[in-house]
C-alpha positions as CSV (number, residue, x, y, z in Angstrom):
1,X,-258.1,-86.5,-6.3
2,X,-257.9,-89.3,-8.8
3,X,-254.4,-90.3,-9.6
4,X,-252.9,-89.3,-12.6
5,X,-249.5,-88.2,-14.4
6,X,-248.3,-84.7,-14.3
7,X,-246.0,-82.3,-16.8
8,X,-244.1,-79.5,-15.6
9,X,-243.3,-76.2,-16.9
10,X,-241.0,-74.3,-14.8
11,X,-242.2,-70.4,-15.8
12,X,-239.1,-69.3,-13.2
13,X,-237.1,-69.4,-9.9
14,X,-235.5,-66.6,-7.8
15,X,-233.6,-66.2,-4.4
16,X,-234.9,-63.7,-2.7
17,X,-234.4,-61.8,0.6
18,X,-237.3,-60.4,2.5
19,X,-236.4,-57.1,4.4
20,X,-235.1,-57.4,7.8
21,X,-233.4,-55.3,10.4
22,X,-230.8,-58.3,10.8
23,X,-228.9,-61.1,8.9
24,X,-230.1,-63.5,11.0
25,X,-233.4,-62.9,10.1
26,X,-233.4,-63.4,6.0
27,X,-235.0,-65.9,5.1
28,X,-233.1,-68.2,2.7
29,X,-236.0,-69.3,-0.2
30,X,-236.1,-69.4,-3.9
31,X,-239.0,-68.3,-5.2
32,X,-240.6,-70.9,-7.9
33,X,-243.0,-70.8,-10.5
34,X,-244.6,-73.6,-12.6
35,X,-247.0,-75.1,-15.2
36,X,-248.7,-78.4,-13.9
37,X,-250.7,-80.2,-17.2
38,X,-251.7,-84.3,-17.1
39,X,-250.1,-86.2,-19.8
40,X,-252.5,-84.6,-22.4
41,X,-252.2,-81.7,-21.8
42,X,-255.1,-80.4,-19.9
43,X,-254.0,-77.6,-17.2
44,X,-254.1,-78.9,-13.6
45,X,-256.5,-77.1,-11.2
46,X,-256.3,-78.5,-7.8
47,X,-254.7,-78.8,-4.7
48,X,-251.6,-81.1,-4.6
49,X,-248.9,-82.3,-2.7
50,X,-244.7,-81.4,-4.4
51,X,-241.9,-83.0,-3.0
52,X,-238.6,-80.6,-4.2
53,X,-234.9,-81.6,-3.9
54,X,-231.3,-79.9,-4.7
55,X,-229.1,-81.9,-6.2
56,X,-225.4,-81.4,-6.7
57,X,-225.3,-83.6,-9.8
58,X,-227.5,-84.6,-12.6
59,X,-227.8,-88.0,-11.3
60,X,-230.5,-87.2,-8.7
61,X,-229.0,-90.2,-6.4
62,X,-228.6,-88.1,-3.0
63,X,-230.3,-84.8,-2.2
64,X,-228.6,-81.9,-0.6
65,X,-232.0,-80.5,0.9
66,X,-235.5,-81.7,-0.1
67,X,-238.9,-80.4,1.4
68,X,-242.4,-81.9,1.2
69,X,-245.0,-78.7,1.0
70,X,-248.1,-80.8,1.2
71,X,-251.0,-77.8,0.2
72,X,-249.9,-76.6,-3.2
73,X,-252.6,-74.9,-5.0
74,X,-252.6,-75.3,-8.9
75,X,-255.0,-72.8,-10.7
76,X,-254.9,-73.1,-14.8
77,X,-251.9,-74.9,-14.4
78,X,-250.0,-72.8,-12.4
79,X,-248.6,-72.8,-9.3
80,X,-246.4,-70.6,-6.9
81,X,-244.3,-71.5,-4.1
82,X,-241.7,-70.4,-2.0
83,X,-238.9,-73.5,-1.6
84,X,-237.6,-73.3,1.8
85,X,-240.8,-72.1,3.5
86,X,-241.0,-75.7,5.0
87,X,-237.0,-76.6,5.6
88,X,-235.0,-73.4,5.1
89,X,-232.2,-74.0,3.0
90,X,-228.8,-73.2,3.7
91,X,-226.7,-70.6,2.2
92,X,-223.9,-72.7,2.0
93,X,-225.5,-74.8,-0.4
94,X,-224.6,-72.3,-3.2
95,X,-220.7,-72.5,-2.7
96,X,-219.9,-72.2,-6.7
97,X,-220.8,-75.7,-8.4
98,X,-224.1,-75.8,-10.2
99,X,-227.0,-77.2,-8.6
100,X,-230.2,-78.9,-9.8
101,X,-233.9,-79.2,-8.6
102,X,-235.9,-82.2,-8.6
103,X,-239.6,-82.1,-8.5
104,X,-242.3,-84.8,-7.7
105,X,-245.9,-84.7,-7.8
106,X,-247.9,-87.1,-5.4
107,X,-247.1,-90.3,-6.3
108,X,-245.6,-89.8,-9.4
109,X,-242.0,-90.7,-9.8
110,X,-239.7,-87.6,-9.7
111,X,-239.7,-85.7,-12.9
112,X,-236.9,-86.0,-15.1
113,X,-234.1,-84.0,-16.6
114,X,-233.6,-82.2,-13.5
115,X,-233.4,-78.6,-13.5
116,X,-230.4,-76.7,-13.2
117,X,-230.1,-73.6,-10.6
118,X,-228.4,-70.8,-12.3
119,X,-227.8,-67.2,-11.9
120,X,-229.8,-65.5,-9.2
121,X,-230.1,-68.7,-6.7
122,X,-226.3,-68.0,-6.3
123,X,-227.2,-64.7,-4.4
124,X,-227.3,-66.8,-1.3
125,X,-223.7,-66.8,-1.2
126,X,-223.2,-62.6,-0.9
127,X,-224.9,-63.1,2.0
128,X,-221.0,-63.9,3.6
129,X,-218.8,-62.5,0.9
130,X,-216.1,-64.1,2.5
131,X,-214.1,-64.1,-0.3
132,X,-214.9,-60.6,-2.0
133,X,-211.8,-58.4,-2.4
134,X,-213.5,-55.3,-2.2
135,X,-217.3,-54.1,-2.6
136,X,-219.0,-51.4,-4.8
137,X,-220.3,-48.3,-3.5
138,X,-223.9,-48.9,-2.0
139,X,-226.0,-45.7,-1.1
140,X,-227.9,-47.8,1.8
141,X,-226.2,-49.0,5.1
142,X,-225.2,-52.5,6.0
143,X,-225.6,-53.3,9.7
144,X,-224.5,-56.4,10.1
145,X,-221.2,-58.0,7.7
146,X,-219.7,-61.4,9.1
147,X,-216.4,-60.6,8.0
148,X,-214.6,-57.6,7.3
149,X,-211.1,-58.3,4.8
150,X,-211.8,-62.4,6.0
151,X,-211.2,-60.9,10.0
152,X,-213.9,-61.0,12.5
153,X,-214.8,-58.3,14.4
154,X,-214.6,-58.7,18.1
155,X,-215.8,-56.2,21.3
156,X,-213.2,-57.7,23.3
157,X,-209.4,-57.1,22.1
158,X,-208.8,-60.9,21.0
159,X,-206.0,-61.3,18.6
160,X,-206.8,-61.9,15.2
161,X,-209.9,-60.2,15.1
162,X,-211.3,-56.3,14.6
163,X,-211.6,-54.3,17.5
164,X,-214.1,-50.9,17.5
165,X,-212.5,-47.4,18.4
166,X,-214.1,-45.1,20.4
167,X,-215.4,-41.7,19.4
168,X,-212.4,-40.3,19.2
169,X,-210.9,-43.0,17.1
170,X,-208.8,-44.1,19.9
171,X,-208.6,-47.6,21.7
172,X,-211.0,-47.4,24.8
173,X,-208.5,-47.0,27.8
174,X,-210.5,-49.6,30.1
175,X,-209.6,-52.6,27.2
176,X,-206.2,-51.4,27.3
177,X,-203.8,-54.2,28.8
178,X,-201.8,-52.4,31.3
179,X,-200.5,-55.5,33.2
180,X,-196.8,-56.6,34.1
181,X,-194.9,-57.3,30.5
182,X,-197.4,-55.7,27.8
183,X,-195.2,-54.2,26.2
184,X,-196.4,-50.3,26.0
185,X,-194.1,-47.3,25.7
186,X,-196.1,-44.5,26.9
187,X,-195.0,-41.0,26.1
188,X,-196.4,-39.4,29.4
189,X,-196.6,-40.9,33.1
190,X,-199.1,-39.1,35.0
191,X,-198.4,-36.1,32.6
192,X,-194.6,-36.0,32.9
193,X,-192.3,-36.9,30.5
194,X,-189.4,-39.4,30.9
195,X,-186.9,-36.7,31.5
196,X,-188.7,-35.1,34.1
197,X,-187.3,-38.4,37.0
198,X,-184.0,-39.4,37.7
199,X,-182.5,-42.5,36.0
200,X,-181.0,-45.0,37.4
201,X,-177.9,-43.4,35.0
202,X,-177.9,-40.6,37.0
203,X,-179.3,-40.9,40.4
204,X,-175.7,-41.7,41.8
205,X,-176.3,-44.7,43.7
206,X,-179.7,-43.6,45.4
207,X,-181.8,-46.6,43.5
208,X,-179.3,-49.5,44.7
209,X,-177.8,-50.1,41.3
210,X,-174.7,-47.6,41.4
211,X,-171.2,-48.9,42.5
212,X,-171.2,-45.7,44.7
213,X,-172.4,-43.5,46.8
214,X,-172.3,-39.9,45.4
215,X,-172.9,-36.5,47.0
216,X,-173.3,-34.5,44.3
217,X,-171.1,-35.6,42.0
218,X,-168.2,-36.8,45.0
219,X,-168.3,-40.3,46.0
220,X,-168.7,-40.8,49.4
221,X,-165.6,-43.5,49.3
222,X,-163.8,-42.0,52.4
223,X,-167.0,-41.6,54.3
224,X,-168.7,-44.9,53.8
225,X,-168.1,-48.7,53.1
226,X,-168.6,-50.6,50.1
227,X,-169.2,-54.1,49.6
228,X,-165.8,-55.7,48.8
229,X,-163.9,-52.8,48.7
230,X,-160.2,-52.8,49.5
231,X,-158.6,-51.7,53.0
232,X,-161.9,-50.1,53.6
233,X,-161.6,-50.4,57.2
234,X,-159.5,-48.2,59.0
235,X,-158.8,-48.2,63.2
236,X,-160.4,-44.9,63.5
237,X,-163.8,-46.6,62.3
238,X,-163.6,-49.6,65.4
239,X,-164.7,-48.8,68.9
240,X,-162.4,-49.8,71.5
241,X,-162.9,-52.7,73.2
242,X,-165.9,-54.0,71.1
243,X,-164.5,-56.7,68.7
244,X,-165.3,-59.7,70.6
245,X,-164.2,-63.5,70.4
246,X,-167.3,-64.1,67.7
247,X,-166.8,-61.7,65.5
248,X,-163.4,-63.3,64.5
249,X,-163.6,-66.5,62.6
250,X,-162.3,-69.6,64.0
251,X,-160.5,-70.5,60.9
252,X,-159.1,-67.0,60.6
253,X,-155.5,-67.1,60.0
254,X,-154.0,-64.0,62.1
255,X,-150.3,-63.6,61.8
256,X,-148.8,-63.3,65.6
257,X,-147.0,-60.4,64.5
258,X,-150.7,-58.6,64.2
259,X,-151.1,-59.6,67.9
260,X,-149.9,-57.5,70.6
261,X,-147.4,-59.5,72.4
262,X,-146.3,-63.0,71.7
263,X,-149.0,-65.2,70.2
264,X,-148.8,-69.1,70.1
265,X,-149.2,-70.9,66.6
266,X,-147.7,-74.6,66.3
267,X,-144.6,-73.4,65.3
268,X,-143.1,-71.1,68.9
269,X,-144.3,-73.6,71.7
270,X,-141.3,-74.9,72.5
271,X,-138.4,-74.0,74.6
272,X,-137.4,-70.0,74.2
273,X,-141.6,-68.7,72.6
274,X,-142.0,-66.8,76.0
275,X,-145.3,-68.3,76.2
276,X,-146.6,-66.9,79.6
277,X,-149.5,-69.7,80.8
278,X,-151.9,-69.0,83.5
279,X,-152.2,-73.0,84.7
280,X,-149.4,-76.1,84.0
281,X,-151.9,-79.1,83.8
282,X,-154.2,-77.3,85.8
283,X,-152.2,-76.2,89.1
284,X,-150.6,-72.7,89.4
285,X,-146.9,-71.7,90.0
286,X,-146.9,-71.6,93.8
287,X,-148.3,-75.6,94.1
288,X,-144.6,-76.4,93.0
289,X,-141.5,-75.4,94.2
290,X,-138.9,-73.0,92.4
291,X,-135.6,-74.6,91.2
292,X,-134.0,-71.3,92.8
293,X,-134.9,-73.5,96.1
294,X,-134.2,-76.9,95.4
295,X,-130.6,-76.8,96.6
296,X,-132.2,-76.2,100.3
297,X,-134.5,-79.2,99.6
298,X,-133.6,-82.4,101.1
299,X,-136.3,-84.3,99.5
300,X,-140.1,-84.2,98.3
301,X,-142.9,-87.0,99.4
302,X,-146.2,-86.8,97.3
303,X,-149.3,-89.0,98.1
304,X,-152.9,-89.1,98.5
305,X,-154.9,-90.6,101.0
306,X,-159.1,-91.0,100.3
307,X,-161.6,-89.3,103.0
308,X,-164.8,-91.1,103.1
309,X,-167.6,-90.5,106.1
310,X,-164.8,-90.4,108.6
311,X,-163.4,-86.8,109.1
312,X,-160.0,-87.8,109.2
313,X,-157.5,-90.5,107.4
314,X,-153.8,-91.3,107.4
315,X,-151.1,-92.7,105.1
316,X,-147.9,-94.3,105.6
317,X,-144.6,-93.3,103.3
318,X,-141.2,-93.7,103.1
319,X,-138.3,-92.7,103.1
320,X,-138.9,-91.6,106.9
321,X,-138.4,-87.6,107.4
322,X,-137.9,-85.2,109.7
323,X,-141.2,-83.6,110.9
324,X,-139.5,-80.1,112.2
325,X,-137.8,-79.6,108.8
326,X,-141.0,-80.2,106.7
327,X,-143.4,-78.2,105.0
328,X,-147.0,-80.0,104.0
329,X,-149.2,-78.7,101.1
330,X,-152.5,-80.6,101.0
331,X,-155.3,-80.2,98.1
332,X,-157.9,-81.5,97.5
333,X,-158.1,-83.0,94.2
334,X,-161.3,-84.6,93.5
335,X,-164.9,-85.8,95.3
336,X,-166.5,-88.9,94.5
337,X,-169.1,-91.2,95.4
338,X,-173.0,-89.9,96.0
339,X,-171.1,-86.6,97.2
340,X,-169.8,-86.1,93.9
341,X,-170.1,-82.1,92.8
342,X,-170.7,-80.9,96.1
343,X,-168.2,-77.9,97.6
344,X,-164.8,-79.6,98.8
345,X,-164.4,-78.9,101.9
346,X,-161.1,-77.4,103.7
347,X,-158.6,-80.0,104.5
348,X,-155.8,-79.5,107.3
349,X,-153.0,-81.1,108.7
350,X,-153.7,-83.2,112.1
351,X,-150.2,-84.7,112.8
352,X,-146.7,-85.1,110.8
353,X,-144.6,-87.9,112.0
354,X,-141.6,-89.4,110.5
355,X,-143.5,-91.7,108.4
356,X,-147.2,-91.3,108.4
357,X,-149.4,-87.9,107.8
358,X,-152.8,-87.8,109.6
359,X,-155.2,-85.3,107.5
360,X,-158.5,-84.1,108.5
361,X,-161.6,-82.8,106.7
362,X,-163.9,-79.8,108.5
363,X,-167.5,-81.4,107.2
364,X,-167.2,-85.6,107.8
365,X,-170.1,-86.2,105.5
366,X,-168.6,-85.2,102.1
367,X,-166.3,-88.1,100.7
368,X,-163.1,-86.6,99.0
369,X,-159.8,-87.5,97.8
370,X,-156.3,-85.4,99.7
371,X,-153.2,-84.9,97.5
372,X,-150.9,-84.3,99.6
373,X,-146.4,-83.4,99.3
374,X,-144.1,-83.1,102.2
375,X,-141.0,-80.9,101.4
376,X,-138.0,-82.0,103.8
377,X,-135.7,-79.0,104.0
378,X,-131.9,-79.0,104.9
């Protein structure tokens, strides 16, 4: 069409809502209706092309939504469209400040004073009612409400949001938390009450947190041990014969007078404790001789003399003695050499004269060492 300059009539506007099983599906649209002259006046009939825009201000200088809807059919003037058909507008649009529509025929520039929204265009904001207090009686049923008292409405228990009871306006028991720590003081367990167990108040010691065992209501003291209790151990309660070497601690501290006969400490070793030893420096009683006999001793020669492969060996000593008043005791003390560990073997006396001993061994291939002390009697 041949361009020319257009004058607008707006006849009205409305928000509506077409019917729809969901929210979701409303379409957000204003319905608008118009009268399109030329500058002279003559009504427009024709197809044209509108360019509409929301503005937050009267200003016009940035759009909140604008849509092009290019087929526009103008018959005596007037014309009917839905805004929003081609770019649905958003409900938040309408949050409570007036808004303004700018319209634009083809090339023309966009008609001013822009037109203020009022009134039913604001519908778009029940659509939430986010911030209603409370809502009139309504007669039909509303399916789907974002909010419910500004809480959302969850089918999971989440916290901070609405959770569904079941038909019997209980909280389903499967979304029931019933883990470790939640908290929940039931009334029955398994369909007894609390008082039909024992506490741990009255179960005398059978759940591990008494300070007793009871039978009945009689502690079992006498009968049984308790941790740390005093003089709990009596002799009647130790078999005989069974407390060993490691069941006493080595830094126990036992009082010899709570040992049966005389017991060393550091304090009775010396001359008088009656200390019986079984060994003096390793030799027993009868490699010495008693000082009951020493008056019939003359005198005592002590020596060794080494044994290697040879089977016998001799030593020289002084002063000389007489060989038909002596007595020889030979040990032997020690091996040595590649021999070292194997069994000593016996050792006896080959000849005794007044100055040398002659020793010999019973196996010559063991090397050894022979102590050896002559006693010289009277």
């Amino acid at each position: 069409m041949a361009l020319k300059s257009f004058v607008l009539l707006v006849i009205g506007m409305a928000i509506f809502f077409a019917c729809s099983t969901s929210s979701a599906d409303v379409p957000h649209m204003i319905n608008y209706q118009g009268q399109l002259t030329t500058l002279q006046g003559a009504l427009v009939n024709d197809t044209v092309q509108i360019t509409f825009s929301i503005y937050p201000d009267t200003l016009g200088s940035l759009a909140d939504w604008s849509e092009t809807q290019a087929q526009v059919m103008v018959n005596e003037g007037i014309f009917n469209v839905l805004l929003g058909s081609v770019n649905s507008i958003p409900a938040s649009l309408f949050g409570g400040s007036v808004k303004y529509l700018g319209v634009q025929v083809e090339s023309d520039a966009e008609m001013r004073p822009l037109k203020p929204i009022v009134s039913v265009a604001y519908a778009f904001r029940s659509l939430e009612a986010d911030t209603a207090d409370y809502a009139h009686a309504f007669s039909g049923t509303v399916e789907n409400a974002d909010k419910v008292d500004g809480l959302h409405a969850s089918s999971t228990p989440t916290g901070g949001y609405l959770y569904p009871l079941d038909g019997l306006a209980k909280i389903p028991n499967d979304r029931l938390y019933t883990g470790a720590g939640n908290g929940l003081d039931a009334d029955l367990l398994d369909g007894q009450h609390a008082s039909d167990f024992l506490s741990t108040a009255n179960d005398y010691g059978r759940s591990g947190v008494a300070t007793d065992l009871y039978e009945g209501t009689s502690t079992l003291t006498s009968k049984y041990v308790n941790e740390g209790q005093a003089s709990s151990v009596t002799s009647g309660m130790i078999t005989d014969n069974q407390i060993v070497d490691a069941d006493i601690s080595g830094s126990a501290n036992i009082s010899p007078s709570k040992v049966s006969g005389t017991a060393w400490t550091a304090t009775n070793d010396g001359s008088g404790s009656g200390l019986d030893a079984d060994l003096f420096d390793g030799f027993n009683s009868s490699d010495f001789v008693l000082s009951t006999n020493l008056s019939l001793i003359n005198q005592v020669i002590r020596g060794t003399i080494e044994l290697g492969g040879e089977s016998s060996g001799y030593a020289n000593f002084s002063p000389a003695v007489t060989p038909s008043r002596c007595v020889v005791y030979l040990r032997a003390i020690a091996t040595y050499g590649s021999a070292y560990g194997v069994q000593v073997p016996a050792v006896i006396v080959q000849s005794l004269s007044s100055s040398r001993i002659t020793v010999e061994k019973n196996s010559g291939t063991v090397s050894i060492k022979v102590e050896y002390q002559i006693v010289e009697y009277n």
